[in-house]
Every structure is written in structure tokens, then in C-alpha cells.
KEKE-3310 file (N, C-alpha, C; in steps of 0.2 Angstrom, whole numbers, plus 5000, padded with zeros to 4 digits):
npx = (5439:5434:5428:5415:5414:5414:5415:5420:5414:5408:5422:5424:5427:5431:5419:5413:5407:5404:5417:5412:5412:5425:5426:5422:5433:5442:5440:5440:5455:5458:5453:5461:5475:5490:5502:5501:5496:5507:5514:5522:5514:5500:5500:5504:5493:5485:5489:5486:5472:5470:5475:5466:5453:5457:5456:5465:5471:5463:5450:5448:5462:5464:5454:5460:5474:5467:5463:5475:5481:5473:5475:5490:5497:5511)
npy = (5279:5264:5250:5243:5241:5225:5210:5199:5187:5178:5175:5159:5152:5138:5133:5145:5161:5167:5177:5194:5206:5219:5224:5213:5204:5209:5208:5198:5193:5201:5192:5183:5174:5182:5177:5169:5181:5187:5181:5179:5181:5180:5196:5200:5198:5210:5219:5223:5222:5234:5244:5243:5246:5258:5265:5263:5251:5235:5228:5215:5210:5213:5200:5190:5187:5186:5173:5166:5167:5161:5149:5146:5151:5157)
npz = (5732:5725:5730:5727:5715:5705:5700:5685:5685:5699:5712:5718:5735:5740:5752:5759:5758:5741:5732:5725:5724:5724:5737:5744:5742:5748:5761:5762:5760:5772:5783:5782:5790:5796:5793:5780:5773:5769:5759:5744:5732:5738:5741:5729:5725:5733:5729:5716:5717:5726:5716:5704:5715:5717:5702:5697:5689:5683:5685:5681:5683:5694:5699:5693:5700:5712:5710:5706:5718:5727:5723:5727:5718:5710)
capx = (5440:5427:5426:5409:5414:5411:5422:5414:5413:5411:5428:5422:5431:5427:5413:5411:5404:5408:5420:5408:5416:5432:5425:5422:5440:5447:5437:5443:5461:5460:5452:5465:5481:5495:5508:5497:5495:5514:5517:5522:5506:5494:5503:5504:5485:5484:5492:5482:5464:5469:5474:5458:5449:5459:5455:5473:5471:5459:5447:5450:5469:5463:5452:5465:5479:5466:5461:5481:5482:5469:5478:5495:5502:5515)
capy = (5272:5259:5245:5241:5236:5217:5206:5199:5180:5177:5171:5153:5151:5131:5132:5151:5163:5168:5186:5198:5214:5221:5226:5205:5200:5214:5207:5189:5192:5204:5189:5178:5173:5187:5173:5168:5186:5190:5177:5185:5178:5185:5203:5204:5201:5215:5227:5221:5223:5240:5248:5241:5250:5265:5263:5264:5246:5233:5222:5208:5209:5209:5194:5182:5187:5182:5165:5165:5168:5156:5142:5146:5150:5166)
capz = (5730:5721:5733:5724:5708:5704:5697:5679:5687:5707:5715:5724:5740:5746:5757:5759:5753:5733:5732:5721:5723:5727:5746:5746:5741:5754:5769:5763:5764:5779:5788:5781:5794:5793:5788:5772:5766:5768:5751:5736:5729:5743:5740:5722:5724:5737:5725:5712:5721:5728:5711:5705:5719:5714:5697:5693:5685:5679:5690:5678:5685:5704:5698:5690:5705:5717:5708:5708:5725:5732:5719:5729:5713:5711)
cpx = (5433:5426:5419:5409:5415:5415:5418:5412:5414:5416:5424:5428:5431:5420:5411:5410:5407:5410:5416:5411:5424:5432:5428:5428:5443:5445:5439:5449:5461:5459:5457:5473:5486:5500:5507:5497:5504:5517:5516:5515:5500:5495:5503:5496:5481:5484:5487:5474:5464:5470:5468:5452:5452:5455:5460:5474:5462:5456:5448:5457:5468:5461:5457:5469:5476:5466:5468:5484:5478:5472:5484:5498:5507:5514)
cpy = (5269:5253:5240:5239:5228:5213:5203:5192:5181:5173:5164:5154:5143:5135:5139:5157:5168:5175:5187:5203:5216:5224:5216:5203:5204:5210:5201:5190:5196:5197:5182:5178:5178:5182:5171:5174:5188:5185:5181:5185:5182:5192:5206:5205:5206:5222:5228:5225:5232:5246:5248:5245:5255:5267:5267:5255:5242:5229:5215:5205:5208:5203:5189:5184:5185:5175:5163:5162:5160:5150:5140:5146:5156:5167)
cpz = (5729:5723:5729:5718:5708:5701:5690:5683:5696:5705:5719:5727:5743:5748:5758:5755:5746:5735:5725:5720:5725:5737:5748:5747:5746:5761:5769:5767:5768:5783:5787:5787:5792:5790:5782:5769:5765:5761:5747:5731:5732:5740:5735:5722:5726:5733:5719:5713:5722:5721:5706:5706:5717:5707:5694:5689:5685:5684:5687:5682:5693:5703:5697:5696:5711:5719:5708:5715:5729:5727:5724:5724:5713:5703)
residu = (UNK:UNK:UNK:UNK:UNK:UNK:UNK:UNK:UNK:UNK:UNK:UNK:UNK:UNK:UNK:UNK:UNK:UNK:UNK:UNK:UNK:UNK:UNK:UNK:UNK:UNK:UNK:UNK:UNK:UNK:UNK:UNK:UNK:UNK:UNK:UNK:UNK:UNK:UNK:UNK:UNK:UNK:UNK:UNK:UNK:UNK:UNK:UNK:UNK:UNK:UNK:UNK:UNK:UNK:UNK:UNK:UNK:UNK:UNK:UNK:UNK:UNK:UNK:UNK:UNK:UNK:UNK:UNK:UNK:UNK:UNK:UNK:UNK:UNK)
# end
């Protein structure tokens, strides 16, 4: 797995620090509440990130599903 690939743009988060990599976005939602990631939103962006890190998909597609996710969009 490729946890070190980068996103093209950091993610902002509020106040904390910008997601750069796909390790970044993983350590976020890990320290995120289990009932926030259990949303279909969180989850799509789970699947997203990890195929990603596989590079069974595109980091552009973890990127927008996280910015999805942190909107609270589905």
C-alpha cells in the first residue's frame, strides 16, 4: 500500500492540521468518533482512500469523498 501519495491540493480541516497524504486522511478518520464514521458518507470515503492506497483507484476520488465527507454530503 501507498499511504504516501499526496493529494494534488491539501484537505483543510478547521483548525487542524491540512490532510496531505492518504496516511493524513487515514489518521483523521481513525481519530474521528465511531458513530461519525459509520455514515454513508464517512464510509464511501473509507473505500475511496483505501483503493487509493491500493492503487486500485484514483486519489483525486479519495480527495473529493473526503471534502464530501467533511461537508456532510453523501
Amino acid at each position: 500500500m501507498s499511504w504516501s501519495l499526496k493529494f494534488d491540493e491539501p484537505i483543510t480541516v478547521g483548525k487542524g492540521k491540512p490532510l496531505i497524504t492518504l496516511r493524513d486522511a487515514a489518521n483523521f478518520i481513525m481519530a474521528l468518533p465511531p458513530r461519525q464514521t459509520m455514515k454513508a458518507h464517512w464510509l464511501l470515503a473509507v473505500q475511496c482512500l483505501l483503493a487509493a492506497a491500493e492503487k486500485r483507484g484514483f486519489v483525486l476520488m479519495a480527495q473529493i469523498a473526503i471534502v464530501k465527507a467533511l461537508n456532510g454530503e453523501r
